[in-house]
C-alpha positions in Angstrom: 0.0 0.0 0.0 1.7 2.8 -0.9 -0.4 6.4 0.0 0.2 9.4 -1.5 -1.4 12.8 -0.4 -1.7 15.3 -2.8 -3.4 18.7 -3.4 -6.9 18.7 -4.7 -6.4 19.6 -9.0 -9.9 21.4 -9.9 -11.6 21.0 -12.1 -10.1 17.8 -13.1 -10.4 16.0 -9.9 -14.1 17.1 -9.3 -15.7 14.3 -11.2 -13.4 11.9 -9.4 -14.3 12.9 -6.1 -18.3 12.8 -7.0 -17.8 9.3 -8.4 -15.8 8.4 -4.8 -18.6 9.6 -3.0 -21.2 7.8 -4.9 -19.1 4.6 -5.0 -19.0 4.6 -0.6 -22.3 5.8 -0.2 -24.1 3.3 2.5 -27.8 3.0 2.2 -29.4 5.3 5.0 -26.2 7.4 4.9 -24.4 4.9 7.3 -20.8 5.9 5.4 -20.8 9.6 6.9 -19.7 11.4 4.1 -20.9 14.0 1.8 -23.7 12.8 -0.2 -22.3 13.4 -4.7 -24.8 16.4 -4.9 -23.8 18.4 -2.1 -20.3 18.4 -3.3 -21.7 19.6 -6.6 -23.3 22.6 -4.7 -20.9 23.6 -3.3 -19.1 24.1 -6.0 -21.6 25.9 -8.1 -22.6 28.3 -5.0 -22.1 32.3 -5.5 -20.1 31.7 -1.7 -17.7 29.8 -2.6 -14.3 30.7 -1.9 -12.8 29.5 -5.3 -9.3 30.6 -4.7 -8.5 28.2 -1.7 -9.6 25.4 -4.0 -6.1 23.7 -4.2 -5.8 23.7 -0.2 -8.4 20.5 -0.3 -6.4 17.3 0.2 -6.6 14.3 -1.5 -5.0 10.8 -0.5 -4.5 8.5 -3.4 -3.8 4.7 -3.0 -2.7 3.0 -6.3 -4.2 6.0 -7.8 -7.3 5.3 -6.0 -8.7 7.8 -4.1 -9.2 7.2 -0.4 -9.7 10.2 1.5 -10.8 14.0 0.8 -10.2 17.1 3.3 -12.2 20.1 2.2 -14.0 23.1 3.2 -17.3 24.1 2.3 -17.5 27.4 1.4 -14.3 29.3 3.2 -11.5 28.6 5.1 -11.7 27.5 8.7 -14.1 24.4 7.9 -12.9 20.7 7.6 -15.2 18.3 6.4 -13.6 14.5 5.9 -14.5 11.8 3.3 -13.2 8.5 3.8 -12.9 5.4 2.2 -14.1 2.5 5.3 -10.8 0.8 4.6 -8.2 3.7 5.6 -9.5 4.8 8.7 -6.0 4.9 9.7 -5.4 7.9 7.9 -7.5 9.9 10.6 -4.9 11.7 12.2 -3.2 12.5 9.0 -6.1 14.1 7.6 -6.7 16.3 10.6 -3.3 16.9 10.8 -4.2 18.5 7.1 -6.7 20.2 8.4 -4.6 22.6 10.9 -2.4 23.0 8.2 -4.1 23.9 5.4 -7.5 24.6 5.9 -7.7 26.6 8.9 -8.7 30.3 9.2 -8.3 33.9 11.0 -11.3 34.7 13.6 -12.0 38.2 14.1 -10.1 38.4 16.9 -6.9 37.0 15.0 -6.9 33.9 16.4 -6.1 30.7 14.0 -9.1 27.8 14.1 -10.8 24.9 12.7 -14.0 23.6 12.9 -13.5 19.7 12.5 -16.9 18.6 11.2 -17.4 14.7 12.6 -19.7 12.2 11.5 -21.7 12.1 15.0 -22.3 8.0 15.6 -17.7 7.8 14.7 -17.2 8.1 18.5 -13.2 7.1 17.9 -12.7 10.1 15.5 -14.2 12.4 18.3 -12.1 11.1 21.0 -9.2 11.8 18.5 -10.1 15.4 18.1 -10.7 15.7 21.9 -7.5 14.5 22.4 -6.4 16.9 20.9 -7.6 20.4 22.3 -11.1 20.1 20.1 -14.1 21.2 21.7 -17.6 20.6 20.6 -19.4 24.0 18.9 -23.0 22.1 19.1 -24.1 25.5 17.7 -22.5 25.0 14.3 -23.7 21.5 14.0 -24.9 19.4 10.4 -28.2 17.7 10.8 -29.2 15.6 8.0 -32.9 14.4 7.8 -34.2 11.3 5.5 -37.2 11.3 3.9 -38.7 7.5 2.9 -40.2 7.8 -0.3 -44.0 7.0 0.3 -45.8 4.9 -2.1 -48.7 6.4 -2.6 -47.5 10.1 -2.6 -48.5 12.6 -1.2 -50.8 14.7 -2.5 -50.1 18.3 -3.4 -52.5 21.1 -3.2 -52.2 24.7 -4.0 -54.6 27.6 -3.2 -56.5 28.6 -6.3 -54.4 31.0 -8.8 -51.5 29.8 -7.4 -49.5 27.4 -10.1 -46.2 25.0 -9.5 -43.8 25.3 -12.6 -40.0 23.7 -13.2 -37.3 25.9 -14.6 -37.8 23.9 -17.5 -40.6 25.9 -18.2 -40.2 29.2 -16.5 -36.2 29.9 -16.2 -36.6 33.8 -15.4 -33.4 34.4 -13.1 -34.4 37.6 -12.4 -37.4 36.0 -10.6 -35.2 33.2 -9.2 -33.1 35.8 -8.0 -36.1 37.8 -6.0 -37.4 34.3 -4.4 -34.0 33.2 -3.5 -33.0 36.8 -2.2 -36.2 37.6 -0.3 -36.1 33.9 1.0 -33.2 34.0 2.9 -34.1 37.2 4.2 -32.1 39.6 2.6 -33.2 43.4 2.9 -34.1 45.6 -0.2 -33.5 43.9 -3.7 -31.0 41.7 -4.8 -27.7 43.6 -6.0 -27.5 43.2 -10.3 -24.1 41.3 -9.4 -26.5 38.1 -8.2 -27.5 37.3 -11.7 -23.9 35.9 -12.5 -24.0 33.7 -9.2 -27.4 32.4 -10.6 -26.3 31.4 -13.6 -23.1 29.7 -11.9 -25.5 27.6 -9.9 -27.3 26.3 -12.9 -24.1 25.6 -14.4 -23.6 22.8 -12.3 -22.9 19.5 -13.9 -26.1 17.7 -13.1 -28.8 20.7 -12.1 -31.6 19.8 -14.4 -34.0 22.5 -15.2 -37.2 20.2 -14.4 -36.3 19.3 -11.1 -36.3 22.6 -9.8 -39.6 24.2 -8.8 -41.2 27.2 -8.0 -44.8 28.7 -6.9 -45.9 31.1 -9.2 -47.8 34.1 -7.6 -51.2 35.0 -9.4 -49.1 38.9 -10.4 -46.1 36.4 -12.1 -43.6 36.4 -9.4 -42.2 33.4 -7.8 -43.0 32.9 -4.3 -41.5 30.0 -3.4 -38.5 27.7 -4.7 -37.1 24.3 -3.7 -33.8 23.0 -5.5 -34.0 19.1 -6.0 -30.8 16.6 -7.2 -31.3 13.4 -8.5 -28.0 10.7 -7.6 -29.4 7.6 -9.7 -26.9 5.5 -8.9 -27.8 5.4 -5.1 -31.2 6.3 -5.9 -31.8 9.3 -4.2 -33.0 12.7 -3.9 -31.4 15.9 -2.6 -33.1 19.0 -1.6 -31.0 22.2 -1.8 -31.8 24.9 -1.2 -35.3 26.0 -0.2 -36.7 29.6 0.0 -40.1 31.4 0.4 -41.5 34.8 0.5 -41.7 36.2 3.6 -44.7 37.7 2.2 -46.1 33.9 1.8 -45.1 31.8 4.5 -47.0 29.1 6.5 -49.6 28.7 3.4 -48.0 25.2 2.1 -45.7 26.7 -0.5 -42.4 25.5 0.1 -44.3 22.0 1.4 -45.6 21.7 -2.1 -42.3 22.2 -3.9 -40.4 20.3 -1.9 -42.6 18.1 -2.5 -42.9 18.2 -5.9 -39.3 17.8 -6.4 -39.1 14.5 -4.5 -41.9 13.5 -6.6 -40.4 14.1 -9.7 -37.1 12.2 -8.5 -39.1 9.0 -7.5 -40.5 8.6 -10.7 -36.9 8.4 -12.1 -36.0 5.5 -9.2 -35.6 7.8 -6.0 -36.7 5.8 -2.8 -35.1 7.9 -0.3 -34.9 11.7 -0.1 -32.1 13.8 2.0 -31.9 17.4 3.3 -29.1 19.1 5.6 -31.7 20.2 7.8 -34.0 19.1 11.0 -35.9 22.0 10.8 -39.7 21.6 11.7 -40.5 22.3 9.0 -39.0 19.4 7.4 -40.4 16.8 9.9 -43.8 17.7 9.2 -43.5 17.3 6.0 -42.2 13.7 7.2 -38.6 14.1 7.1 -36.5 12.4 10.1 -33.6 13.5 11.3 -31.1 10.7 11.1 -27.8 12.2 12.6 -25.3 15.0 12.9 -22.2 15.7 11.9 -20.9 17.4 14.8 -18.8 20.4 15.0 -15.7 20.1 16.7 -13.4 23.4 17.4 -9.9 24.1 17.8 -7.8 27.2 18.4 -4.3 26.6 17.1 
């Protein structure tokens, strides 16, 4: 076995790390790491830090690889994909972690929040060994959804109508939803419209599994972002945004909704969202675990 750690070489090694991901993926998420379509996100999201790309770390066996270190969206995150078989490599990788991926606070100190699959009680113990301290507050929950057979049904109040972007791709509408949604003040800046069209840029973001609520005046009033993984036959939901104007009227239940729908008629048993929100587990949602966030000041 001979291991060879590398930096991560983008965009040619982004396909290889998707297919890594899809190839340990463990039915109900027992494997821990990312699920293939939140890597894609992230990589496709107006936040990304793009320059700090080449600080990720990959470990190659054979060619083969093993493990991933990466941030998310800046540095001062880790996040750490593993294949089962090289759980050795734990204290290397966070070793990579301090090194490469850690970050300023505002007060200048250096950190790293070690995210940790929560049920991998010896990779905890490792961090707590040394100086980590659990940050519960910047936690990952991930909820499952079990594909019902029959569906749900979806209702809408009348002059109210649910569309893809397969047939309504206004960004400029996107844009409001998404902007609004998240609770952003005023309008969107004009600069947004370029990190909309990055997001739909994304290697597998089909048009017609993204939906929206169309407003009786045109405008969108709701949106929920759905991925389709067929090999593992599931469904993602990223990201979800409503109106303020039109919350708690079964918007955002209806296009997330829809979305899952649309991905179980191409296979998808199993739906996932980074989220334990309540308003997911209404919709039937469970959360299923955590990946916890551990802390360290260097």
């Amino acid at each position: 076995m001979t291991i060879r750690t590398r930096r991560y070489d983008h965009p040619r090694d982004f396909e290889r790390v998707s297919d890594f991901l899809i190839q340990h993926y463990q039915p109900g998420h027992r494997d821990g790491n990312w699920l293939q379509p939140a890597w894609e996100y992230m990589h496709n999201h107006p936040a990304l830090d793009e320059s700090a790309l080449d600080r990720i770390g990959i470990w190659e066996d054979g060619g083969e690889i093993v493990a991933v270190v990466h941030y998310e969206s800046a540095l001062g995150e880790a996040f750490f994909q593993l294949n089962p078989d090289y759980a050795q490599l734990k204290p290397e990788m966070l070793d990579y972690a301090e090194r490469q991926l850690s970050s300023l606070s505002r007060t200048g100190r250096r950190y790293v929040h070690a995210y940790i699959h929560g049920p991998d009680s010896g990779f905890a113990a490792l961090a707590r060994s040394r100086g980590y301290q659990r940050a519960p507050q910047h936690d990952r929950p991930l909820s499952r959804f079990i594909i019902p057979d029959p569906f749900p049904e979806i209702v809408l109040p009348d002059g109210y109508r649910l569309k893809s972007l397969q047939e309504d791709n206004d960004l400029c509408k996107i844009d409001r939803v998404l902007w609004r949604g998240f609770d952003h003040a005023g309008e969107s800046p004009e600069e947004n419209m370029e990190g909309r069209r990055k997001a739909q840029a994304a290697p597998h973001y089909r048009l017609d599994l993204n939906i929206v609520i169309e407003a009786p005046d045109g405008h969108f009033v709701s949106y929920s972002g759905t991925w389709f993984e067929g090999t593992n036959r599931y469904a993602y939901v990223e990201p979800v945004a409503t109106d303020p104007d039109y919350r708690r009227r079964g918007f955002a239940r209806a296009a997330v909704l829809e979305g899952i729908r649309r991905c179980a008629e191409l296979g998808a048993t199993v739906a996932y969202v980074g989220s334990d929100l309540a308003f997911y587990i209404a919709i039937g949602f469970e959360k299923i675990h955590t990946s916890q966030c551990w802390t360290r000041y260097l």
